[in-house]
C-alpha positions in Angstrom: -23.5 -7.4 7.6 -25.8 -4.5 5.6 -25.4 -4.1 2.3 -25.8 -0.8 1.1 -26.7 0.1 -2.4 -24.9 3.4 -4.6 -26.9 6.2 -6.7 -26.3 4.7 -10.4 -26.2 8.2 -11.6 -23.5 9.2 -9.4 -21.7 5.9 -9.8 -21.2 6.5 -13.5 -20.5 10.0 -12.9 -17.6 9.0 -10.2 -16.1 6.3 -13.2 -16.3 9.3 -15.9 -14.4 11.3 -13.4 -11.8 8.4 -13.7 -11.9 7.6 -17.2 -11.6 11.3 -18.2 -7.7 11.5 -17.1 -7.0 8.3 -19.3 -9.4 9.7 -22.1 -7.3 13.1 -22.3 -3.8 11.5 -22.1 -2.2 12.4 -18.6 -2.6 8.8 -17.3 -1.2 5.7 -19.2 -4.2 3.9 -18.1 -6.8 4.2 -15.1 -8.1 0.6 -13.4 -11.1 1.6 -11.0 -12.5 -1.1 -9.1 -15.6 -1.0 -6.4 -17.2 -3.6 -4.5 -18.8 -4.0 -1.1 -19.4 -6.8 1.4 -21.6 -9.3 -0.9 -18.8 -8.7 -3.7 -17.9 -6.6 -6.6 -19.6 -4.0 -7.6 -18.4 -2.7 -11.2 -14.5 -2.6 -12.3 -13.4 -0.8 -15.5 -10.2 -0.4 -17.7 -9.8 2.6 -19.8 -6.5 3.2 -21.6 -5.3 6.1 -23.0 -5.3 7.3 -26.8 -2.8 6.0 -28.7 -1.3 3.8 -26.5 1.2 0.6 -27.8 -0.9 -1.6 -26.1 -4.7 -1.8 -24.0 -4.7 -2.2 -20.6 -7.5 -4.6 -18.9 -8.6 -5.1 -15.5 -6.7 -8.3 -15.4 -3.2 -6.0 -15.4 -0.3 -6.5 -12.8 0.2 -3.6 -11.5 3.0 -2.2 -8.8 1.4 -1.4 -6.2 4.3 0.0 -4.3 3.4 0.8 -1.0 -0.4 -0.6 -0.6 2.5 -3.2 0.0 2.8 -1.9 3.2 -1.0 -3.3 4.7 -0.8 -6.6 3.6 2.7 -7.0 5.1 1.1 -5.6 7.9 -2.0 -7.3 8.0 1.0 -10.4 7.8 2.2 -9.4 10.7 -1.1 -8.4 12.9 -1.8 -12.6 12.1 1.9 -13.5 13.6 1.2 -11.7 16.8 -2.3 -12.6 16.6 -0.3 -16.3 16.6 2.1 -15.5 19.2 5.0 -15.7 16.9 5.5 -12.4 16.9 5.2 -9.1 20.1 3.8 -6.0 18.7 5.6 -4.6 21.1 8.3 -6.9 21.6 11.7 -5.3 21.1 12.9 -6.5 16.9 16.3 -6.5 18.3 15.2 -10.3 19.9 14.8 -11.4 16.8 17.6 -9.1 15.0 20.8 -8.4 17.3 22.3 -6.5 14.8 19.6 -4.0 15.7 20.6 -3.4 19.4 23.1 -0.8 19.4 22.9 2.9 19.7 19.3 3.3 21.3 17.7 1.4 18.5 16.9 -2.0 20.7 13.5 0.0 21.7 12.1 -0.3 18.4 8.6 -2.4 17.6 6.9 -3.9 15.3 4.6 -1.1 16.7 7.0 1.5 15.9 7.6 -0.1 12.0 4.0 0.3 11.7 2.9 3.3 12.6 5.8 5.2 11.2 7.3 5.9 14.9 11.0 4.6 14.5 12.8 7.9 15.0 15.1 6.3 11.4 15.2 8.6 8.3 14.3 7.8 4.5 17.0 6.8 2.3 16.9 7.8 -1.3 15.2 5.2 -3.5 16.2 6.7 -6.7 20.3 6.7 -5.5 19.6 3.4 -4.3 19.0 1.8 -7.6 20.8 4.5 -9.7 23.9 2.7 -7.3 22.7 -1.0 -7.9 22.3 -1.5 -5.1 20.8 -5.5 -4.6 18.3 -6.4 -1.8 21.1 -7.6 0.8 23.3 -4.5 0.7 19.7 -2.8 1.5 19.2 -4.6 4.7 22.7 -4.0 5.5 22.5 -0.2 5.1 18.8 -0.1 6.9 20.3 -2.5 9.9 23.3 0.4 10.0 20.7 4.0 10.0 21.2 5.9 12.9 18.6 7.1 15.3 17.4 10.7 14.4 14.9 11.0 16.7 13.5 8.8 19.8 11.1 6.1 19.0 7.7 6.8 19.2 8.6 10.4 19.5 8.3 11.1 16.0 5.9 10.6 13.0 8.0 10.3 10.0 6.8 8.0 6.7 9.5 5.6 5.9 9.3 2.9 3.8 12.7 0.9 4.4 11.8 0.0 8.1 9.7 -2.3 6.8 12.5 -4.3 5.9 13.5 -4.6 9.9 9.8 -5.8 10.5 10.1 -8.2 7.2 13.2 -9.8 8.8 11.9 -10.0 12.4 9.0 -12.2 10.8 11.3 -14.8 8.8 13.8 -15.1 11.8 10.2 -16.0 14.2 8.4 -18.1 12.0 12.0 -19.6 9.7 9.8 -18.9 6.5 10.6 -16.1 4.0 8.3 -13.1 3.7 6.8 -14.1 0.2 5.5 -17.6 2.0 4.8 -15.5 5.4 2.5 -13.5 2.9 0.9 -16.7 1.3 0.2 -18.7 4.2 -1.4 -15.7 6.2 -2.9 -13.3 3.5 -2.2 -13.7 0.1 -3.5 -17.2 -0.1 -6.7 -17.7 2.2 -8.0 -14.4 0.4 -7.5 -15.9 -3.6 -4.9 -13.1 -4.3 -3.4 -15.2 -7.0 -1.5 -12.4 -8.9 0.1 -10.9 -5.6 3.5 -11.5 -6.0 7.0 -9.4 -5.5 7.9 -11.0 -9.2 5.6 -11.3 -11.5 7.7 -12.5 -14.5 8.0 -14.9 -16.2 4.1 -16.2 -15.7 2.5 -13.0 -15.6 4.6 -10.7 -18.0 2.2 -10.6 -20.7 -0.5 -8.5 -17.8 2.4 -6.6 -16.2 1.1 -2.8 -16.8 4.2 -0.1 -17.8 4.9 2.1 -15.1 5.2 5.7 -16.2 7.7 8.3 -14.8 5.4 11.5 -14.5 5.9 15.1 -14.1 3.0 15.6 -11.9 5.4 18.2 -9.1 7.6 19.8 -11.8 10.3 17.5 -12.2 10.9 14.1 -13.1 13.7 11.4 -13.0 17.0 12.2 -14.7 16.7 10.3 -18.3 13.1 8.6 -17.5 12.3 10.2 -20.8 13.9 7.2 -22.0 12.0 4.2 -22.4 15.1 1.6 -22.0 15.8 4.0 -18.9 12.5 4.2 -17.0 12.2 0.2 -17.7 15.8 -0.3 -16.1 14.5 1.8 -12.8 11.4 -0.4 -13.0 12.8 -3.6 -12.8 15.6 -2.3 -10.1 13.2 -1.6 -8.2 11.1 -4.9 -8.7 14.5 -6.2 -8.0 14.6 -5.2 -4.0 11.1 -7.0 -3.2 11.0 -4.0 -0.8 8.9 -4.6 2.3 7.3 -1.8 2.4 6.4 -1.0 -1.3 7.3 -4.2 -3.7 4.3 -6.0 -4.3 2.4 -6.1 -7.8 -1.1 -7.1 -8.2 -4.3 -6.8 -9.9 -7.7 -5.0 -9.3 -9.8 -8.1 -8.5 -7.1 -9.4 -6.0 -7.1 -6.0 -3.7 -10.9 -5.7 -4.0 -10.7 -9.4 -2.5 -8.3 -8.0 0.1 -10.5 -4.8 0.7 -13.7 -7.0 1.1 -11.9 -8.9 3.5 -11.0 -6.1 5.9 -14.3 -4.4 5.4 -16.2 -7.7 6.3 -13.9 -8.1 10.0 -11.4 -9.9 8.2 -12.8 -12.9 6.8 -13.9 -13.4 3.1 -15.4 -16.9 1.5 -15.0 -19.0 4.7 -11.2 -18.0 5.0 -10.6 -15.7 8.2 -6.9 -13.6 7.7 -7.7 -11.2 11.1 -10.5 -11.2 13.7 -12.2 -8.1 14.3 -10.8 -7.0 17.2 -7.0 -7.4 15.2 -9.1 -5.5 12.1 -10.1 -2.7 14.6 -6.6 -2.6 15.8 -5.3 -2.5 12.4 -7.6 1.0 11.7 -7.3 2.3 14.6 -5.6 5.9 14.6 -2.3 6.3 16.6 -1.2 9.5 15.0 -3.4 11.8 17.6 -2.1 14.1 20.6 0.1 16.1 18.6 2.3 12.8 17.2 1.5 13.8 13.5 0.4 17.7 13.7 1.3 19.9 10.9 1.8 23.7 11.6 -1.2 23.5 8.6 -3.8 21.6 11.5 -5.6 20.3 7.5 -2.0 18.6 6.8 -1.8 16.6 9.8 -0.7 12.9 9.3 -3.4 10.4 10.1 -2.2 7.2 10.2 -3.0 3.8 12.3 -1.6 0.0 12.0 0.2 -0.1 8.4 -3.3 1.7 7.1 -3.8 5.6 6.2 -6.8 7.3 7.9 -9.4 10.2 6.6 -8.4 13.5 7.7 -11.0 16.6 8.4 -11.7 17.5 4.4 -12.3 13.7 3.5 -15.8 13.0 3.2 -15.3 9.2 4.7 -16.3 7.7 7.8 -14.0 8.1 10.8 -14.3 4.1 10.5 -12.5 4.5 7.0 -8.8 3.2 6.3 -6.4 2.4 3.4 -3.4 3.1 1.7 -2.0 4.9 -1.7 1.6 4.1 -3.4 3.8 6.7 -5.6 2.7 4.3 -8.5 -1.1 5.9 -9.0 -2.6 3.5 -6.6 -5.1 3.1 -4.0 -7.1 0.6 -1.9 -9.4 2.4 0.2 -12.3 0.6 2.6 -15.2 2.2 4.5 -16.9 -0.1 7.0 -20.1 2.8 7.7 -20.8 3.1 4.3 -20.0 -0.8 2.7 -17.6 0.4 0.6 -14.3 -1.1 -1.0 -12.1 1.3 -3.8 -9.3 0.3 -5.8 -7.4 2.5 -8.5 -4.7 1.4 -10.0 -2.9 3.9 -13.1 0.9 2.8 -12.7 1.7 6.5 -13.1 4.9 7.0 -11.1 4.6 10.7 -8.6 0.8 11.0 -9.2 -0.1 13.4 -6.4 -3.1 11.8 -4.3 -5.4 14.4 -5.2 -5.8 13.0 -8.7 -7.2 9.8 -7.4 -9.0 11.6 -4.7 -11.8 13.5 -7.3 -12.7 9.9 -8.2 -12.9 8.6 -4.4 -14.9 12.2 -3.4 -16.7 11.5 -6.7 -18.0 8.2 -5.6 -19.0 9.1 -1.8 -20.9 11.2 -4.1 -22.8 7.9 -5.5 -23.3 6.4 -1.2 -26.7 6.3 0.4 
């Protein structure tokens, strides 16, 4: 596999761009991270001024929903296996799912957003107490709003049907699925859906912003935001409840970006890595009235749209924490930001990524 080289110049100049929003105070911190097939590249901490503590690039960070491809990159290696159908109704393996039109939902459908089932609220949720089981319960209970794979709708809590369709194959629990399949041939040692008590002293704050004009009733509150925090570590959601550090998605990233292998340790082959990127969200499935807003989307992975200067080769994934994990195949190229800033729009992280497409030859 080529390895290509980036413009120093426009290297430093994309971590600047990065720095700059921990330097003036509107991010806690900013972890930026970039490597390519041979390995990492440069990866940098800054925190901002005055904060209680520094922030290194060894911090645990929520990831929240770059949860979503490894549990999907999980479940690629299951059907890969044959423990698993990617198109197998998840009623075989959850009953409870059958009624009311919902037996035709996939693993397929889970993963590309195509289930026809609607959001819940994630802030009621907690705000209610609600605990991990009495989540499944209510997500095995959601009607049908629209016809599966008629529809592209994000939706995190699916992931918990696909998350239970995978222990009731394999009789192992998701966090094990995920170390026996991904987390542990990789070396993601810090990948975890807990990370206390071992890791506490490296797990990063996660700040409630006001980046679209409002902002989380009493998250002004320290004691408050931390209770939210750890009811929402508290659901190991699926689809959004892993933390983890810089070094251990750039391990991940390389991984994808080298076909799915990494140090000897194969997680996908690279035709279940080009399935994995592969967009599904054409023919009108995820058209916007605004054509530039349309959702691209493949296998569990985010795709470039039209005003994105990557490749059409390109995939990742972003979480409402401030965090990304973003691989280019055409141009050997792995990105991970991390800021544990809760609502960050993606366009704060995007200058950095634009900025450092800037630095590709």
């Amino acid at each position: 596999m080529p390895v290509h080289s980036l413009d120093r110049v426009a290297l430093d100049r994309a971590f600047d761009v990065a720095a700059r929003r921990a330097h003036s105070g509107e991010l806690p911190f900013v972890i930026l991270g970039v490597a390519n097939a041979a390995g990492t590249v440069r990866l940098e901490a800054v925190t901002a001024p005055g904060a209680e503590r520094r922030i290194g690039t060894d911090a645990v960070c929520l990831l929240a929903s770059i949860t979503k491809p490894i549990v999907a990159t999980a479940a690629l290696r299951l059907i890969a296996e044959g423990a698993l159908g990617l198109r197998t109704p998840l009623a075989d393996w959850i009953p409870e799912l059958a009624g009311d039109g919902r037996r035709s939902i996939t693993a397929w459908h889970v993963l590309t957003h195509t289930t026809g089932l609607d959001e819940a609220s994630l802030e009621s949720l907690i705000r209610a107490g609600v605990d991990r089981d009495a989540l499944l319960e209510r997500t095995l209970a959601e009607p049908l709003a629209a016809t599966p794979g008629s529809r592209f709708k994000y939706v995190t809590f699916t992931f918990e049907l696909l998350a239970l369709a995978m222990e009731r194959a394999t009789g192992q629990a998701l966090p094990d699925i995920l170390q026996r399949t991904v987390l542990g041939p990789v070396g993601m040692a810090d990948t975890v859906f807990e990370p206390r008590p071992e890791r506490s002293d490296r797990m990063a704050p996660v700040t409630i912003g006001e980046w679209d004009g409002t902002r989380l009733a009493g998250s002004e509150d320290p004691a408050i935001a931390v209770a939210m925090r750890d009811g929402y570590t508290a659901l190991r959601l699926a689809g959004g409840g892993l933390w983890s550090t810089a070094d251990d998605l750039l391990r991940f990233g390389r991984a994808m970006l080298r076909g799915g292998e990494l140090d000897g340790e194969r997680i996908l082959t690279p035709a279940f890595v080009d399935l994995a990127a592969r967009e599904v969200t054409v023919d009108g499935l995820g058209r916007a009235e605004d054509r530039l807003l349309d959702e691209h989307y493949a296998l569990g992975w985010g795709k470039p749209g039209p005003v994105h200067p990557a490749s059409a080769r390109a995939f990742g994934h972003g979480g409402a924490s401030g965090t990304r994990l973003w691989i280019d195949p055409a141009h050997d190229l792995v990105v991970v930001y991390l800021s544990s800033s809760w609502g960050m729009p993606g366009s704060v992280i995007d200058e950095t990524l634009f900025a450092l497409y800037g630095a590709t030859r």
